[in-house]
Chimera marker file (.cmm) of the C-alpha trace (Angstrom):
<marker_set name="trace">
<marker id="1" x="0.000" y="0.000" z="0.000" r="1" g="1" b="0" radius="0.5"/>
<marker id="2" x="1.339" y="3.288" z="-0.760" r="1" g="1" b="0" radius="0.5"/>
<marker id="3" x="1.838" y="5.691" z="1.888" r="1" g="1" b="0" radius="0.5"/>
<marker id="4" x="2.568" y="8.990" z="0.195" r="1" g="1" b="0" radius="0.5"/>
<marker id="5" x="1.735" y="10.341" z="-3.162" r="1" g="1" b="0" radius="0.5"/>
<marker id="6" x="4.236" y="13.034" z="-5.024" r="1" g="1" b="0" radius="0.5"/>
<marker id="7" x="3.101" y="15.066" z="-8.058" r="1" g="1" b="0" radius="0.5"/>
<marker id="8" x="5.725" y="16.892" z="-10.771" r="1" g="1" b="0" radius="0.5"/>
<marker id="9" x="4.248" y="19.279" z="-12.166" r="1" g="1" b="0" radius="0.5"/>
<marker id="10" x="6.084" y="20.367" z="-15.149" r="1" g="1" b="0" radius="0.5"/>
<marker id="11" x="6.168" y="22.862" z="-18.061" r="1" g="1" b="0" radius="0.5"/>
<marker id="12" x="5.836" y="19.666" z="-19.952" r="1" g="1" b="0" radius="0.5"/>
<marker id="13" x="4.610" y="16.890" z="-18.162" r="1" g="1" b="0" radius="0.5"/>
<marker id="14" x="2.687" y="15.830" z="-15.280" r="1" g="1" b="0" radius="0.5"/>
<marker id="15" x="3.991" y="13.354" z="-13.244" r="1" g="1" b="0" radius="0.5"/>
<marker id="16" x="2.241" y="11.427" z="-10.528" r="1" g="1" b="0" radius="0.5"/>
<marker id="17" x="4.029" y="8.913" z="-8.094" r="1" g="1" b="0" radius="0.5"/>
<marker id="18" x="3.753" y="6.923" z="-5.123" r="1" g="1" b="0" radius="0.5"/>
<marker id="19" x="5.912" y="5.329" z="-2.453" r="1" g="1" b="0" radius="0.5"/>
<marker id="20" x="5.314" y="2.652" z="0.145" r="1" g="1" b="0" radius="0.5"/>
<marker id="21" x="6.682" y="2.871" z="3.760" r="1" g="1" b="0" radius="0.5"/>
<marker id="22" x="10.046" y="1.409" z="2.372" r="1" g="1" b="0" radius="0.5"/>
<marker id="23" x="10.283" y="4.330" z="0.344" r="1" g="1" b="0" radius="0.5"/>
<marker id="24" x="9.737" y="2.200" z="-2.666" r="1" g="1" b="0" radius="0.5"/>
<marker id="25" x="7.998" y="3.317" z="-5.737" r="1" g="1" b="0" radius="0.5"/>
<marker id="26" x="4.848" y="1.616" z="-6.291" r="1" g="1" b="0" radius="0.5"/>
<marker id="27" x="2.671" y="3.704" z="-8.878" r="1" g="1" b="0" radius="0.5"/>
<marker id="28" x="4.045" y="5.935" z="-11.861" r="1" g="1" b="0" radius="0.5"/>
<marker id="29" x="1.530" y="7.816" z="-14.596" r="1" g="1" b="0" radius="0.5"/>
<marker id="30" x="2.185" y="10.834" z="-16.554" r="1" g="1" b="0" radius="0.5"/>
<marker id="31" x="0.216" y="13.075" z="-18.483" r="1" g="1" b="0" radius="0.5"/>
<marker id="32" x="0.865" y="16.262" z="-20.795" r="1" g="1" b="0" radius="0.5"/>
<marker id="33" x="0.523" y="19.295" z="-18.891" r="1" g="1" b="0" radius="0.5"/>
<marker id="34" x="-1.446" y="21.797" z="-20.806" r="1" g="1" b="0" radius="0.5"/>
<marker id="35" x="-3.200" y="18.947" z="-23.137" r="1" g="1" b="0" radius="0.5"/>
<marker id="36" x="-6.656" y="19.876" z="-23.106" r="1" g="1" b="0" radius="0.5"/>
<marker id="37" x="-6.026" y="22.688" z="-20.120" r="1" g="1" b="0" radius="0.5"/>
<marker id="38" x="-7.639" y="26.420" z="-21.613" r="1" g="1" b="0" radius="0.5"/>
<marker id="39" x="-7.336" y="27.861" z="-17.639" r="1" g="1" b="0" radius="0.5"/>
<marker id="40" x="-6.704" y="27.625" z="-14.256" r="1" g="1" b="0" radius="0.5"/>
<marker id="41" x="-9.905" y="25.115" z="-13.590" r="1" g="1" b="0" radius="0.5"/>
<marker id="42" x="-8.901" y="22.931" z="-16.141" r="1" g="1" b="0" radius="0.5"/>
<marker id="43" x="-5.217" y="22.061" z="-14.740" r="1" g="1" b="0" radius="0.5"/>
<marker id="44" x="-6.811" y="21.658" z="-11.208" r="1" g="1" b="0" radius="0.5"/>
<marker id="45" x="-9.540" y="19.137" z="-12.760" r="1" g="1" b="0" radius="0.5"/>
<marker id="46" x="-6.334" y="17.520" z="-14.354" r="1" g="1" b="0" radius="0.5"/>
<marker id="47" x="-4.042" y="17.318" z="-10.969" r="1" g="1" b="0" radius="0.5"/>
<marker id="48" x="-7.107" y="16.219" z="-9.412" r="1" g="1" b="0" radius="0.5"/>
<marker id="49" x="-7.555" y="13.478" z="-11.335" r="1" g="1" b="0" radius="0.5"/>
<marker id="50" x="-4.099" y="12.131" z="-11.438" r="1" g="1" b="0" radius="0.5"/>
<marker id="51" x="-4.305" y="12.059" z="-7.600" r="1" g="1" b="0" radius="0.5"/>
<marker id="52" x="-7.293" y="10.086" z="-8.261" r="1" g="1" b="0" radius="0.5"/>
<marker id="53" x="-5.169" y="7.376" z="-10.348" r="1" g="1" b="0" radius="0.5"/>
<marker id="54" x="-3.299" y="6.314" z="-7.314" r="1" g="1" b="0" radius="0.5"/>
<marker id="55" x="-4.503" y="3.213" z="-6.064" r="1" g="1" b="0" radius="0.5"/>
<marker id="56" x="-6.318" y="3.873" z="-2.828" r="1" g="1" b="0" radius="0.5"/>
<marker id="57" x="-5.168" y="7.275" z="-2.871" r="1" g="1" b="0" radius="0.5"/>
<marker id="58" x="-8.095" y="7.756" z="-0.272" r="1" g="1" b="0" radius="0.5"/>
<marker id="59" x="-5.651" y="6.280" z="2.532" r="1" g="1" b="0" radius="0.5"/>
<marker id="60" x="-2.497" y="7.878" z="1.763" r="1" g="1" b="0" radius="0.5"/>
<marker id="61" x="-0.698" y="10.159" z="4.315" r="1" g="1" b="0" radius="0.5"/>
<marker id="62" x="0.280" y="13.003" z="2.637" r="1" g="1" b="0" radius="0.5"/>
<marker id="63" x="0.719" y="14.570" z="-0.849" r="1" g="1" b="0" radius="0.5"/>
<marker id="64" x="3.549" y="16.590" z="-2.004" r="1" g="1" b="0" radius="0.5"/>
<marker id="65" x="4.043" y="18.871" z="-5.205" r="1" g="1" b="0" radius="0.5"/>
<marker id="66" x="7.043" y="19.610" z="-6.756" r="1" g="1" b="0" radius="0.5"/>
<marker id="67" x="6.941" y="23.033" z="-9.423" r="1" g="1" b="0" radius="0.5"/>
<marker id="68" x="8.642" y="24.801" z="-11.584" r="1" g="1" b="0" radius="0.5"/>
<marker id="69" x="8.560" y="28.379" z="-10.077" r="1" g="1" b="0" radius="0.5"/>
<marker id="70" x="8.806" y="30.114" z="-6.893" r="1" g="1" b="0" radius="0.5"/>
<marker id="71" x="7.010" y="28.838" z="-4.052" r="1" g="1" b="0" radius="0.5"/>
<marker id="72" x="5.570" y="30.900" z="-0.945" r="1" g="1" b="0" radius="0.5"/>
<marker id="73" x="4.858" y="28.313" z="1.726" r="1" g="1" b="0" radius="0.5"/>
<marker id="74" x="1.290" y="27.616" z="-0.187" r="1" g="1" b="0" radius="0.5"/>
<marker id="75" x="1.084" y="29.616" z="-2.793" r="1" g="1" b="0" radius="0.5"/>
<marker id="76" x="2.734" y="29.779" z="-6.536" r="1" g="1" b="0" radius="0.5"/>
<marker id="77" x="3.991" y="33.214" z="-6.690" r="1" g="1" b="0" radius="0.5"/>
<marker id="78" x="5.853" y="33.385" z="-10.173" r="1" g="1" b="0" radius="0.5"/>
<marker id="79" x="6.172" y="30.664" z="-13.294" r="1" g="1" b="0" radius="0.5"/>
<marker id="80" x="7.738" y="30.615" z="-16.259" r="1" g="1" b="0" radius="0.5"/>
<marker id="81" x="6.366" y="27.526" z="-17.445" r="1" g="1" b="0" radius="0.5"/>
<marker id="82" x="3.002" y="27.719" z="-16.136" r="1" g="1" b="0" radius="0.5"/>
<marker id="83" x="1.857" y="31.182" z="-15.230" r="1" g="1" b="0" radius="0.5"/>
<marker id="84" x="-1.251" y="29.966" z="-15.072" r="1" g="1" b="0" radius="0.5"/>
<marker id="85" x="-1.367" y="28.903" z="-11.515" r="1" g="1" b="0" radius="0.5"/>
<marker id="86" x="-0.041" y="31.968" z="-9.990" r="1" g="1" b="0" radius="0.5"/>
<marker id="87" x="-1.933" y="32.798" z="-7.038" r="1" g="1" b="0" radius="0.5"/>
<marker id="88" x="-4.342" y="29.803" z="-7.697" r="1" g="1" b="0" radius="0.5"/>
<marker id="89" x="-5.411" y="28.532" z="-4.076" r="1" g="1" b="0" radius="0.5"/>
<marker id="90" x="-4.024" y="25.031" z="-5.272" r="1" g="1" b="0" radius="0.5"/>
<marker id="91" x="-3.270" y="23.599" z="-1.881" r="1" g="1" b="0" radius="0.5"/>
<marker id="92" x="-6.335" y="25.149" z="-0.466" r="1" g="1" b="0" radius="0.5"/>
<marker id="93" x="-7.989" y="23.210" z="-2.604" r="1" g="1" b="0" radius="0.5"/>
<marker id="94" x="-6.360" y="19.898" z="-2.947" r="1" g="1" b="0" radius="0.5"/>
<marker id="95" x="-6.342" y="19.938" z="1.041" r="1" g="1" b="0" radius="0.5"/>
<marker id="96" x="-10.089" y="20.436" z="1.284" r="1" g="1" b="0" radius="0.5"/>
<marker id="97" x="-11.087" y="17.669" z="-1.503" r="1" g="1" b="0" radius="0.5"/>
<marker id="98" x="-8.961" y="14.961" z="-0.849" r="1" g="1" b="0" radius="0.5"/>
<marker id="99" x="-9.024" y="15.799" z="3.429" r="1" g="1" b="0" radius="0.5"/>
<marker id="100" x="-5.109" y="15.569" z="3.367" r="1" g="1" b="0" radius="0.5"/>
<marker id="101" x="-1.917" y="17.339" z="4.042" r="1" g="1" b="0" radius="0.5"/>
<marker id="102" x="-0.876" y="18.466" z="1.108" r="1" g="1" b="0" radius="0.5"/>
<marker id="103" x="2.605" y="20.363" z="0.685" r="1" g="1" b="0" radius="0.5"/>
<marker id="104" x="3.774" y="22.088" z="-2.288" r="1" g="1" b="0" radius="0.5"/>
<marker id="105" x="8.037" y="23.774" z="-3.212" r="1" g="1" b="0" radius="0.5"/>
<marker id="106" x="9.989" y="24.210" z="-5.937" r="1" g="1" b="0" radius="0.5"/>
<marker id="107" x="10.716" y="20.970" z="-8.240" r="1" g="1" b="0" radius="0.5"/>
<marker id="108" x="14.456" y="21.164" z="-7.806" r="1" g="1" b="0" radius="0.5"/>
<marker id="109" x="14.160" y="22.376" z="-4.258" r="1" g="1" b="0" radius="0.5"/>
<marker id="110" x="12.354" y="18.848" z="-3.935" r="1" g="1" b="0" radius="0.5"/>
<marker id="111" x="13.629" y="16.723" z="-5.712" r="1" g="1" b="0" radius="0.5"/>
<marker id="112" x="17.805" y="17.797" z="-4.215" r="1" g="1" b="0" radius="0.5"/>
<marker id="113" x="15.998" y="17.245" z="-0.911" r="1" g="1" b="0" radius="0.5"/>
<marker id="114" x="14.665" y="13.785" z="-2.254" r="1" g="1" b="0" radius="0.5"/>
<marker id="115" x="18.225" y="12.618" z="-2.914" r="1" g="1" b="0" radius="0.5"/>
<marker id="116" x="19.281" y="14.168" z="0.182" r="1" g="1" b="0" radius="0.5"/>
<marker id="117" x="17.674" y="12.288" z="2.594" r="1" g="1" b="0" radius="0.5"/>
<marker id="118" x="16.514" y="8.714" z="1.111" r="1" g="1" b="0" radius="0.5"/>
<marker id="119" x="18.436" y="9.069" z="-2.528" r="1" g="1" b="0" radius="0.5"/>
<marker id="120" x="22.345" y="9.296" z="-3.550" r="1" g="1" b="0" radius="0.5"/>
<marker id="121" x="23.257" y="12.162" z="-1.148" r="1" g="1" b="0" radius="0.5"/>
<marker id="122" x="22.244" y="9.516" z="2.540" r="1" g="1" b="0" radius="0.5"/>
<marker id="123" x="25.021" y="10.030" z="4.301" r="1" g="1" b="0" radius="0.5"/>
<marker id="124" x="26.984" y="12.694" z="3.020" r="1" g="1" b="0" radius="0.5"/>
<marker id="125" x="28.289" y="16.012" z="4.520" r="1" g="1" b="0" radius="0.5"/>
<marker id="126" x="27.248" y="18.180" z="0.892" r="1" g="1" b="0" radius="0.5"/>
<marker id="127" x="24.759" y="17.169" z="-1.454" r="1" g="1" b="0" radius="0.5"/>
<marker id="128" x="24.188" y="19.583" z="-4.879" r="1" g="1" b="0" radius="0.5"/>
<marker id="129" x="21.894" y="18.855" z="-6.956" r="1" g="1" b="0" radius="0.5"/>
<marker id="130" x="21.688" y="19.928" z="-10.759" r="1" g="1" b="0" radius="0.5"/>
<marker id="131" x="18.686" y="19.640" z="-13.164" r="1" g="1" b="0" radius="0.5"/>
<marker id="132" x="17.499" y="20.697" z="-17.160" r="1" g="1" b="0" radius="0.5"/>
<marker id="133" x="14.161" y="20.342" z="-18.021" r="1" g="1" b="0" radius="0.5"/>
<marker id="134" x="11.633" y="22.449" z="-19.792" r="1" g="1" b="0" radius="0.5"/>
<marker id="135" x="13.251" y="24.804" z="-16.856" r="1" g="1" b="0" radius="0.5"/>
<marker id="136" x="16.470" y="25.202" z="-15.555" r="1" g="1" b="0" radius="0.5"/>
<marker id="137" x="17.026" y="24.594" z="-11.435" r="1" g="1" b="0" radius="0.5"/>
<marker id="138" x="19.687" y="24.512" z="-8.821" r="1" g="1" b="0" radius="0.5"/>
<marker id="139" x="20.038" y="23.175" z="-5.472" r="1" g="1" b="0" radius="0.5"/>
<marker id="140" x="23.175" y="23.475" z="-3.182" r="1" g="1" b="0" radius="0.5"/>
<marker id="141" x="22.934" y="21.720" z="0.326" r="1" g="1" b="0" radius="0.5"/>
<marker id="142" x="26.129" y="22.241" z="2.819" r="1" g="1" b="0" radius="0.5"/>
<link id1="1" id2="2" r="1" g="1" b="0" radius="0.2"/>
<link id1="2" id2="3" r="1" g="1" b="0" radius="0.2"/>
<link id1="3" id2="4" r="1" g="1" b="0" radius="0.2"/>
<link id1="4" id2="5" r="1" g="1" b="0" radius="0.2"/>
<link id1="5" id2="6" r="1" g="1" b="0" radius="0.2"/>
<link id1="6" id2="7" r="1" g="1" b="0" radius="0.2"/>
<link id1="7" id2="8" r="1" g="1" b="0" radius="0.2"/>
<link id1="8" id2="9" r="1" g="1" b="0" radius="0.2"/>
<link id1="9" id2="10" r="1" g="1" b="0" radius="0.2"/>
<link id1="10" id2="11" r="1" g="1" b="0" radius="0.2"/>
<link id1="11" id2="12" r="1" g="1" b="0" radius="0.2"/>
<link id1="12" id2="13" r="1" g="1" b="0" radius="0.2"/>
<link id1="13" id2="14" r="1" g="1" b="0" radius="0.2"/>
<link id1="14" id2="15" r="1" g="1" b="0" radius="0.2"/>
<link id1="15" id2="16" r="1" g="1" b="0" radius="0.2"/>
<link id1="16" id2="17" r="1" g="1" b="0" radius="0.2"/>
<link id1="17" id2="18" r="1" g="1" b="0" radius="0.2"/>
<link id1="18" id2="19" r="1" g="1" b="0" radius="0.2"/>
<link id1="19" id2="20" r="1" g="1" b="0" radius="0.2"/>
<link id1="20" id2="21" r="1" g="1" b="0" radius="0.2"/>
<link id1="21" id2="22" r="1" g="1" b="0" radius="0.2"/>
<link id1="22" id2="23" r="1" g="1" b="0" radius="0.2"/>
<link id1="23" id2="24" r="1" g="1" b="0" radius="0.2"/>
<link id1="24" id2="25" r="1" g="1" b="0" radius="0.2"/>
<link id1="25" id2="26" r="1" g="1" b="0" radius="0.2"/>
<link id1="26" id2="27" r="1" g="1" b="0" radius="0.2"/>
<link id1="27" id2="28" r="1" g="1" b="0" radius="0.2"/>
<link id1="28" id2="29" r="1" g="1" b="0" radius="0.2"/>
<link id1="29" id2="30" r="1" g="1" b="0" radius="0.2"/>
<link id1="30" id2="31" r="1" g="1" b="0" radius="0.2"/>
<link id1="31" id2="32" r="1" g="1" b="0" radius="0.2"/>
<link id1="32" id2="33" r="1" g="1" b="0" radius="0.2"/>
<link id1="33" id2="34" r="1" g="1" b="0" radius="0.2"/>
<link id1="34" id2="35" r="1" g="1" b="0" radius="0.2"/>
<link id1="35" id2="36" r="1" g="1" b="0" radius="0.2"/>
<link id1="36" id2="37" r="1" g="1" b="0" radius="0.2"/>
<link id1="37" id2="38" r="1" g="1" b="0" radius="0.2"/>
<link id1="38" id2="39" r="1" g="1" b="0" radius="0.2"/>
<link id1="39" id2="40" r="1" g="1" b="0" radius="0.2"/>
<link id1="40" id2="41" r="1" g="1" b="0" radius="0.2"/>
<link id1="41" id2="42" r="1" g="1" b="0" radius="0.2"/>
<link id1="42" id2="43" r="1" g="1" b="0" radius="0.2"/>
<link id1="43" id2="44" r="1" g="1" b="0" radius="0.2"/>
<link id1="44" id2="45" r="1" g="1" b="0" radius="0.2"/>
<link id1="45" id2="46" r="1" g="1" b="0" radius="0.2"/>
<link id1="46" id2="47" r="1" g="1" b="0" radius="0.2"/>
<link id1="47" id2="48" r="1" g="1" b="0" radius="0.2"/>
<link id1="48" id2="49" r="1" g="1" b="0" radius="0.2"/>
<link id1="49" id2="50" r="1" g="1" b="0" radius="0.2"/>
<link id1="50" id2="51" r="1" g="1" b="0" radius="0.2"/>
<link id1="51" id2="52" r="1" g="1" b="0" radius="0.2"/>
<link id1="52" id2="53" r="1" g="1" b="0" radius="0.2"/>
<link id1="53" id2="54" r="1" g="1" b="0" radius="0.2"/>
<link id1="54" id2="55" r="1" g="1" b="0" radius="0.2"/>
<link id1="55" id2="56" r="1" g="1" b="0" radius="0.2"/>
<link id1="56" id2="57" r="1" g="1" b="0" radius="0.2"/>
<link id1="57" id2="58" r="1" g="1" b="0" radius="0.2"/>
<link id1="58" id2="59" r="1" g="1" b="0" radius="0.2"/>
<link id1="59" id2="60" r="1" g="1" b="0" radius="0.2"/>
<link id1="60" id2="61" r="1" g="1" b="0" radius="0.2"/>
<link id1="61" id2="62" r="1" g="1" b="0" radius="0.2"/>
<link id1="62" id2="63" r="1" g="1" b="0" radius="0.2"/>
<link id1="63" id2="64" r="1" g="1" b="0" radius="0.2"/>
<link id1="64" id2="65" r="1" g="1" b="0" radius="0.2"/>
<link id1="65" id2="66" r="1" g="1" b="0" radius="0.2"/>
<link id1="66" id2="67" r="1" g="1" b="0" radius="0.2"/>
<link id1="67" id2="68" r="1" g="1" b="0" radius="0.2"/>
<link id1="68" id2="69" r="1" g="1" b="0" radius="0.2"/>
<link id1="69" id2="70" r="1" g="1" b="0" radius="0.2"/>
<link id1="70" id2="71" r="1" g="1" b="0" radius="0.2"/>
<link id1="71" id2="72" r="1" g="1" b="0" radius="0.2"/>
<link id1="72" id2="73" r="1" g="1" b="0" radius="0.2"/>
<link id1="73" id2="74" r="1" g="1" b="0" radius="0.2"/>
<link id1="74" id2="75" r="1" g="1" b="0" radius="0.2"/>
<link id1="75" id2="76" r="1" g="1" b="0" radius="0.2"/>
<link id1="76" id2="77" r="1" g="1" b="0" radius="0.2"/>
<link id1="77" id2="78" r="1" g="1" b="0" radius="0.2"/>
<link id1="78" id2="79" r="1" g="1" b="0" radius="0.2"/>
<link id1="79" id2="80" r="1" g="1" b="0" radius="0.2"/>
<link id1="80" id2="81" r="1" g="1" b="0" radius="0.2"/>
<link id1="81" id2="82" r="1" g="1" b="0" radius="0.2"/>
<link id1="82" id2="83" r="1" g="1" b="0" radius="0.2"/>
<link id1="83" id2="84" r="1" g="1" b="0" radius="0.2"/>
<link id1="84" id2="85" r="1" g="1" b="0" radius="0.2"/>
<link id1="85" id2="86" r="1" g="1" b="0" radius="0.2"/>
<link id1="86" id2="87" r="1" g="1" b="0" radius="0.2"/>
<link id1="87" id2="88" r="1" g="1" b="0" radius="0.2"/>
<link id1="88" id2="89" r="1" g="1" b="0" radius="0.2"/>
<link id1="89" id2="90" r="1" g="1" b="0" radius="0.2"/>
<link id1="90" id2="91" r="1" g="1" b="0" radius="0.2"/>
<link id1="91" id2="92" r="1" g="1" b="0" radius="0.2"/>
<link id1="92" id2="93" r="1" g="1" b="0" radius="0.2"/>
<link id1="93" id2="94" r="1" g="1" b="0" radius="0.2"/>
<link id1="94" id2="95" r="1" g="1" b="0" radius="0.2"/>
<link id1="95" id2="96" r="1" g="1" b="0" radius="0.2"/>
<link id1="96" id2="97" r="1" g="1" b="0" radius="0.2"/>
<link id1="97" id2="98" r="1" g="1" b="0" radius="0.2"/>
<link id1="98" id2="99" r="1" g="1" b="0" radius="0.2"/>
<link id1="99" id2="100" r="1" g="1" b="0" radius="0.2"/>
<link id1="100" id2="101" r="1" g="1" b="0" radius="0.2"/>
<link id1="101" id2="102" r="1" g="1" b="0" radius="0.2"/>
<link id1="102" id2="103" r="1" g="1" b="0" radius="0.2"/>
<link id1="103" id2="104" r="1" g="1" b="0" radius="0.2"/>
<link id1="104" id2="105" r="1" g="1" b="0" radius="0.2"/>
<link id1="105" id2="106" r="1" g="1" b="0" radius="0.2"/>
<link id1="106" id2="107" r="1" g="1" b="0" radius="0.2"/>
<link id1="107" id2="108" r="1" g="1" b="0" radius="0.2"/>
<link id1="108" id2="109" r="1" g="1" b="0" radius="0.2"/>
<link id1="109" id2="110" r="1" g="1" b="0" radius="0.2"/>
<link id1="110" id2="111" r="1" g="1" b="0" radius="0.2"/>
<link id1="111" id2="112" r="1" g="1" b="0" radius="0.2"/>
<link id1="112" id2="113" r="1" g="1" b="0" radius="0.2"/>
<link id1="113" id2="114" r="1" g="1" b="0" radius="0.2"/>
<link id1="114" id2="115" r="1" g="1" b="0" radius="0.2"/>
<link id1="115" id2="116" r="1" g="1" b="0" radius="0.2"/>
<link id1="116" id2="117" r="1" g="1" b="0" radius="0.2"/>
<link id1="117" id2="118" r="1" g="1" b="0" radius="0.2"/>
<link id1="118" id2="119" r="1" g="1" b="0" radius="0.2"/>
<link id1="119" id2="120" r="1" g="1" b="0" radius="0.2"/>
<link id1="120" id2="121" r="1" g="1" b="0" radius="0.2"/>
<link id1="121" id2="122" r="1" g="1" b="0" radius="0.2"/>
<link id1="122" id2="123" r="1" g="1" b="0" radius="0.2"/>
<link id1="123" id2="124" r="1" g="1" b="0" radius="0.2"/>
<link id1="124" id2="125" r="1" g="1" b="0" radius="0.2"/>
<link id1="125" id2="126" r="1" g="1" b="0" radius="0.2"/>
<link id1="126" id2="127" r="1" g="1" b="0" radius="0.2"/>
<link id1="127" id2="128" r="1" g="1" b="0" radius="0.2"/>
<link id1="128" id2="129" r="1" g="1" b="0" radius="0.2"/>
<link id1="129" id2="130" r="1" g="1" b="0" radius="0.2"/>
<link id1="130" id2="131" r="1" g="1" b="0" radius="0.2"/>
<link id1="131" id2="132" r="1" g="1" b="0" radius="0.2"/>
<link id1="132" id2="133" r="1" g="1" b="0" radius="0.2"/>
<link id1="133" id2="134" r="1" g="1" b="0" radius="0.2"/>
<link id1="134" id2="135" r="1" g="1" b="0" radius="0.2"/>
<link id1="135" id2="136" r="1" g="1" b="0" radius="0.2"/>
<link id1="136" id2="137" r="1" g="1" b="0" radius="0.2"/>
<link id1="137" id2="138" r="1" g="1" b="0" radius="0.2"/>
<link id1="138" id2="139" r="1" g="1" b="0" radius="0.2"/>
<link id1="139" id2="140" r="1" g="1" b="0" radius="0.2"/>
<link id1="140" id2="141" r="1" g="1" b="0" radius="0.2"/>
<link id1="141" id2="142" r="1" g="1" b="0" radius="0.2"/>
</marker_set>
């Protein structure tokens, strides 16, 4: 049973994941972002229903969203890739409808703190973290 479901949403592609209490994987789908998306509404029906993919996503602990921009605490507050969200109550929302904790930071900010504690970086004194996407991101850790 999974235990915790993570969501990248990209400028390209949304992926949604979810791990077990061994910090295995144990569900992967991905979509196109902006297929079919003409607002706001649209890419929350979207991320909705990717959540919804998960099997028994109802009993999960927590979600957590990695994306592309810069994050304050629960709000998008600037994009690039997808503007479109800025100031969009997207936690608000996810929180209410699915009655979880749902946390939300920038993708690279995530994913360097992903390798940090459970990935390549265990153990070690300085972890960086590079990545090139449809963005660009950077992560140092001392």
């Amino acid at each position: 049973m999974s235990n915790y479901i993570g969501i990248d949403i990209g400028g390209t592609n949304i992926r949604v994941g979810a791990i077990d209490e061994n910090n295995d994987l144990t569900f992967m789908y991905k979509e196109t972002t902006l297929d079919k998306v003409n607002n706001e509404e649209d890419l929350y029906i979207k991320i909705k229903n990717l959540i919804k993919r998960v099997p028994n996503y109802e009993s999960v602990k927590a979600i957590g969203i990695g994306f592309p921009g810069c994050i304050n605490q629960e709000e998008i507050v600037s994009s690039n890739n997808l503007g479109i969200l800025i100031g969009f109550p997207l936690i608000k929302r996810l929180s209410k409808d699915f009655n979880k904790n749902v946390y939300i930071d920038n993708d690279a900010r995530v994913a360097a703190l992903s390798e940090a504690v459970i990935g390549a970086g265990v153990g070690k004194k300085i972890v960086c973290y590079v990545t090139i996407s449809t963005g660009l991101g950077r992560r140092s850790c001392y």
